[in-house]
N, CA, C and O of each residue as an XYZ file, in Angstrom:
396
protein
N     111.281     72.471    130.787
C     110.190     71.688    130.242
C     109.113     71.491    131.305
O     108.946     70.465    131.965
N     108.461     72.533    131.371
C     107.092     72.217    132.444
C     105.873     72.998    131.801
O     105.685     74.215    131.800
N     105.022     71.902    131.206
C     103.753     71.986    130.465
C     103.388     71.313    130.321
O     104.007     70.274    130.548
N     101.622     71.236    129.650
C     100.771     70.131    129.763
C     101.170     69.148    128.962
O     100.445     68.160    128.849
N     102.236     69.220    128.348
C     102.914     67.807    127.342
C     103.560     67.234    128.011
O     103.706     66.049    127.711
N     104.215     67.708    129.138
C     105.165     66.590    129.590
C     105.520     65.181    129.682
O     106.584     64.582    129.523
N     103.647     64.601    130.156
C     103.625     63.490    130.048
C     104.016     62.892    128.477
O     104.335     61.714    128.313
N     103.946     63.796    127.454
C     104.220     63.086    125.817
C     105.825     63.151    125.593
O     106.337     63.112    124.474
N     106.427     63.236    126.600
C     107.543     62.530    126.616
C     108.377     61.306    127.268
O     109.576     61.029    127.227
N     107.421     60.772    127.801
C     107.255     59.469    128.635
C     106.393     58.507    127.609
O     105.838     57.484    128.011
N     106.348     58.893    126.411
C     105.556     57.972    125.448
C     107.045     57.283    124.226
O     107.934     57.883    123.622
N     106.813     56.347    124.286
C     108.010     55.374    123.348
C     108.247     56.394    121.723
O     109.210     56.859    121.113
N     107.063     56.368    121.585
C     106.955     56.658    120.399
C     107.704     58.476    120.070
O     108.456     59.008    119.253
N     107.021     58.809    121.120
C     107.573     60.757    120.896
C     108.343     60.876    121.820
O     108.452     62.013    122.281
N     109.234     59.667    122.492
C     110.247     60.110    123.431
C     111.896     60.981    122.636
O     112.789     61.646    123.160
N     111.714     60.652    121.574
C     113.287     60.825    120.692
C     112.975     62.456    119.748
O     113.805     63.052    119.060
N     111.410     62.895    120.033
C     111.297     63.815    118.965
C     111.427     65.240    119.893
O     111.019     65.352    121.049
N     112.073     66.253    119.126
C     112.720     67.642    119.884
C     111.373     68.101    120.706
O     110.265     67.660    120.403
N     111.522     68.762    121.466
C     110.495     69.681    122.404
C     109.855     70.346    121.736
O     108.660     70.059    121.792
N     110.147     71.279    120.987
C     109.019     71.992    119.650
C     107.928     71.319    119.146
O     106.779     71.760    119.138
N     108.466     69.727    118.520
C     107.490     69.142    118.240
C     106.530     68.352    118.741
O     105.533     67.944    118.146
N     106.941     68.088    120.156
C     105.589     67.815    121.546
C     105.348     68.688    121.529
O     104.325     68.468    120.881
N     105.324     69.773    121.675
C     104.550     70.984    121.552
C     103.313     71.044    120.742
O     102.142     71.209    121.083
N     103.929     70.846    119.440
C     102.901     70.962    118.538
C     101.779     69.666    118.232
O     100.735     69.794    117.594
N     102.254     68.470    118.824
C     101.690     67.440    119.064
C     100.584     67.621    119.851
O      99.451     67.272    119.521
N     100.996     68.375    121.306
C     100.269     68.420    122.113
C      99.058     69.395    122.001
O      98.005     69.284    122.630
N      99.454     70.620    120.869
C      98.470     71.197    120.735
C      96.968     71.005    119.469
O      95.939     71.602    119.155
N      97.657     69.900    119.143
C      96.121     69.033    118.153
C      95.352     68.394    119.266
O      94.216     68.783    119.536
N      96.088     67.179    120.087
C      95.651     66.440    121.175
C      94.470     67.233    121.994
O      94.511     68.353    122.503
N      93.045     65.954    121.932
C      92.472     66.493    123.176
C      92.452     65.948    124.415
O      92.873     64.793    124.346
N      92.193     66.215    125.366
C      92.215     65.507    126.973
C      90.873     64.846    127.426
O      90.018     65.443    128.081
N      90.799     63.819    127.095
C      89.414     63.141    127.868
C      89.477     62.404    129.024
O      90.630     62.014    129.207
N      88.782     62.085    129.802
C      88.147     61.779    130.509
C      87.295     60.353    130.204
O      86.384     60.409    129.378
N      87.608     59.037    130.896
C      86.633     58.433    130.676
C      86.243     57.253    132.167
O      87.020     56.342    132.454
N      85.124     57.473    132.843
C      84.630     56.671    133.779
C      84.877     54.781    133.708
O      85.215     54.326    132.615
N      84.767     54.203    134.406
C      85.428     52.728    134.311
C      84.367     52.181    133.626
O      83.260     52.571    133.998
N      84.417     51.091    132.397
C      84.021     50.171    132.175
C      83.315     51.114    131.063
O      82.214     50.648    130.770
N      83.645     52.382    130.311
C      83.354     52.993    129.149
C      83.837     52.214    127.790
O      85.021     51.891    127.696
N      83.051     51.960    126.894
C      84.011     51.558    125.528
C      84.649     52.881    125.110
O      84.114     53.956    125.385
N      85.430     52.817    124.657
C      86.095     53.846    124.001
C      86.072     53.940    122.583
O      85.569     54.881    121.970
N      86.632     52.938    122.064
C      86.425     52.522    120.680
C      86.216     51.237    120.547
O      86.580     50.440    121.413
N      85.394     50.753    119.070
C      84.581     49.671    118.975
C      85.557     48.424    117.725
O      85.800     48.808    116.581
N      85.786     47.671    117.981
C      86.120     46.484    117.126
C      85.472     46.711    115.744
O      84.317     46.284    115.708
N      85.952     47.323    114.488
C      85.339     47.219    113.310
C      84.645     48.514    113.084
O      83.895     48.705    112.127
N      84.997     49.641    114.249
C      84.488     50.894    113.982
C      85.718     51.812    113.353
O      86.809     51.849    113.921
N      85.528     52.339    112.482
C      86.623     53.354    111.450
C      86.196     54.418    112.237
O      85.054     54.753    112.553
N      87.509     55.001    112.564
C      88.461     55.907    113.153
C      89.771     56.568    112.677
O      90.506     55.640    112.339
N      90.296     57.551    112.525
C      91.886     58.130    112.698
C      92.161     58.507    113.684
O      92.749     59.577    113.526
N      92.066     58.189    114.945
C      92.726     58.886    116.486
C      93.184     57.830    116.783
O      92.831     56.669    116.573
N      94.442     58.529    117.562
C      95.383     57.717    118.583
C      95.008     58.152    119.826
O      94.650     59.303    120.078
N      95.083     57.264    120.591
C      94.778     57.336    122.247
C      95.895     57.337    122.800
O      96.655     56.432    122.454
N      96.440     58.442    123.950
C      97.465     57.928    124.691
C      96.885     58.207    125.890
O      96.051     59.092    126.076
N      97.508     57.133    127.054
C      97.000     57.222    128.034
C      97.686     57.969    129.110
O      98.866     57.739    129.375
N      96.960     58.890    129.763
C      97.851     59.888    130.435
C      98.106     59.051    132.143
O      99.106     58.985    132.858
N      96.699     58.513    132.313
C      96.671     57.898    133.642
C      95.100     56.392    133.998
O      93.870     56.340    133.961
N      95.774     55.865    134.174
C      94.683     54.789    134.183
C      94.884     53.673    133.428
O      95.962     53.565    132.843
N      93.802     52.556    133.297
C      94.227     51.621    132.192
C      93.419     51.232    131.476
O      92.386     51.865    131.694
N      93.241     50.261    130.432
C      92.455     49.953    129.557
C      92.576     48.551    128.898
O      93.649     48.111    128.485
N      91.303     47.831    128.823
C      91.822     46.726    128.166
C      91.578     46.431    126.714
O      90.706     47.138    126.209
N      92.138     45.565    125.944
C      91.953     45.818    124.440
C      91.644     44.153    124.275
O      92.323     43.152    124.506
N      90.731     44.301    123.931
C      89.856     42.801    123.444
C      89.381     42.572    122.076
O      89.506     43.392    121.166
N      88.884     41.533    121.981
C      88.356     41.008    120.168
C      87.294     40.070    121.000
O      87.484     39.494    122.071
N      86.075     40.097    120.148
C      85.267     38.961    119.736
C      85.505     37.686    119.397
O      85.737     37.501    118.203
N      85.517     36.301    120.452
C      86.125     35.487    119.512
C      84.913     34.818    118.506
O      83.877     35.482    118.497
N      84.913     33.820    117.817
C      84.090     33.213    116.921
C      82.545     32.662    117.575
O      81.491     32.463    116.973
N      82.841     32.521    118.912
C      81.936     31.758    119.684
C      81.006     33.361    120.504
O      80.014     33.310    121.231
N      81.474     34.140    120.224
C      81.256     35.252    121.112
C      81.740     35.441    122.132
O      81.196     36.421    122.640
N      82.611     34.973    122.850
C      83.184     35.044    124.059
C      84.035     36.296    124.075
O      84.442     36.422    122.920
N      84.540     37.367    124.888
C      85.154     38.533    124.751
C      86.867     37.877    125.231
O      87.124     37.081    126.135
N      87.777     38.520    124.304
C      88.751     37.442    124.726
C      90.192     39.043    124.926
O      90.641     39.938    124.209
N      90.370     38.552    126.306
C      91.600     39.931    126.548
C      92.495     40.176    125.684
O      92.962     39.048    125.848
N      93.364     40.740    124.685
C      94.667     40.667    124.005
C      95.488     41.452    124.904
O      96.692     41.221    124.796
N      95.188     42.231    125.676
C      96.175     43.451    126.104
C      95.459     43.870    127.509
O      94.348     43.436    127.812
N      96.423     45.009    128.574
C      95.844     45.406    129.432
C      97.092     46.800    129.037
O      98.223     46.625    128.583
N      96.698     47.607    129.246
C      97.298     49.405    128.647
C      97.472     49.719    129.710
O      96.814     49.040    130.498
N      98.167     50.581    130.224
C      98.511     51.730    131.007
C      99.198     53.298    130.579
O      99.277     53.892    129.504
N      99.552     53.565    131.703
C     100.108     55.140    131.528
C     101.180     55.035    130.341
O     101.823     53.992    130.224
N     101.335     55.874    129.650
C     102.182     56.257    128.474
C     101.512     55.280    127.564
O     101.129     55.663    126.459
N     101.361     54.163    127.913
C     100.990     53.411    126.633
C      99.708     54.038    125.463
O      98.865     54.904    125.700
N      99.932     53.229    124.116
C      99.261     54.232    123.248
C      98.690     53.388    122.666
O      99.352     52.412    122.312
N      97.186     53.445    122.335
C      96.161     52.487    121.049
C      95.941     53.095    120.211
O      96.533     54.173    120.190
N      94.990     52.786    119.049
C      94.267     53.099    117.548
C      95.216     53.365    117.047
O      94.837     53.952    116.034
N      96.738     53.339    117.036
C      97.836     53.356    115.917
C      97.239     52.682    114.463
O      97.077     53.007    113.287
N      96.997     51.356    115.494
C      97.142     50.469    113.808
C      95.345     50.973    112.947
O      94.909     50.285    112.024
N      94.887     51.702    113.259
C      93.730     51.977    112.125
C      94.113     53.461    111.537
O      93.519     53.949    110.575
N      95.177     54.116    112.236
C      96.118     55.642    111.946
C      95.973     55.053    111.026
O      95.024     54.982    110.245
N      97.035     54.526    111.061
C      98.041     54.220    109.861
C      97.990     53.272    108.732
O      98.883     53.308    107.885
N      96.923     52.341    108.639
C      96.898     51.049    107.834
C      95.548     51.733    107.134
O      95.302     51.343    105.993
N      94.545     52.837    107.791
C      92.819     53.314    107.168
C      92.321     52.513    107.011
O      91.538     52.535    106.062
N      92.434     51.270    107.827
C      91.106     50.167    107.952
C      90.770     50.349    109.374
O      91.281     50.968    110.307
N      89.230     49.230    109.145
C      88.633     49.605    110.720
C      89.487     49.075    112.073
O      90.672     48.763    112.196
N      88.629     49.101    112.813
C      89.621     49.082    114.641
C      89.386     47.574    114.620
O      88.307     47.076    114.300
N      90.412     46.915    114.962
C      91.062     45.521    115.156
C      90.396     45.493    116.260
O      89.386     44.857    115.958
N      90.305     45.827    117.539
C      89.746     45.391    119.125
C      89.287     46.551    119.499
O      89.550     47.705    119.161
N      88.309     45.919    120.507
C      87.607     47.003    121.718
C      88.233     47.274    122.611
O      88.744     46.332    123.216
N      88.380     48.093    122.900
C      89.184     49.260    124.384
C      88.092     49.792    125.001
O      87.294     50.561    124.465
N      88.046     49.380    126.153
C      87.491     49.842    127.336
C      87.956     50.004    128.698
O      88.654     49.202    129.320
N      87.379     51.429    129.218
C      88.206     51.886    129.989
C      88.005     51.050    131.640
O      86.897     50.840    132.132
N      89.458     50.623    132.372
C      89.533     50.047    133.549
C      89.365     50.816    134.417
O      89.402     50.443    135.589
């Protein structure tokens, strides 16, 4: 097992699924790149991508009522966002921006 998926087996989610199918995972997946303090995705912006993070971190925030930006999360390596707009086809719950 030495290929550019490797890291997608250090992920919770595709740690239990056979090697064939990181494979084929890995070959939809694209590889970005993003400089510090980038939004990535926007609170209330519709999307279907999942983010996994290969290296670096990210924080995942909400708007509160007052406007104040309020942390929910801080992400790292393996960890994975935009699941919940995958899968539910409503818009993005919080902003992710890159640390």
């Amino acid at each position: 097992m030495k290929s550019s998926s490797d890291f997608l087996y250090y992920v919770p989610i595709f740690s239990d699924l056979p090697e064939e199918t990181i494979e084929q995972i890995s070959q939809v997946g694209v590889k970005k790149s993003f400089k510090k303090d980038t939004i990535i995705l926007m609170e209330e912006d519709e999307s279907g991508a999942l983010f996994i993070i290969v290296k670096g971190k990210v924080k995942v925030t909400i708007t509160s009522n007052d406007g104040r930006e309020v942390i929910l999360n801080i992400l790292s390596e393996s960890d994975i966002f935009g699941e919940m707009a995958l899968l539910d086809g409503l818009t993005r719950s919080a902003t992710v921006t890159s640390l």
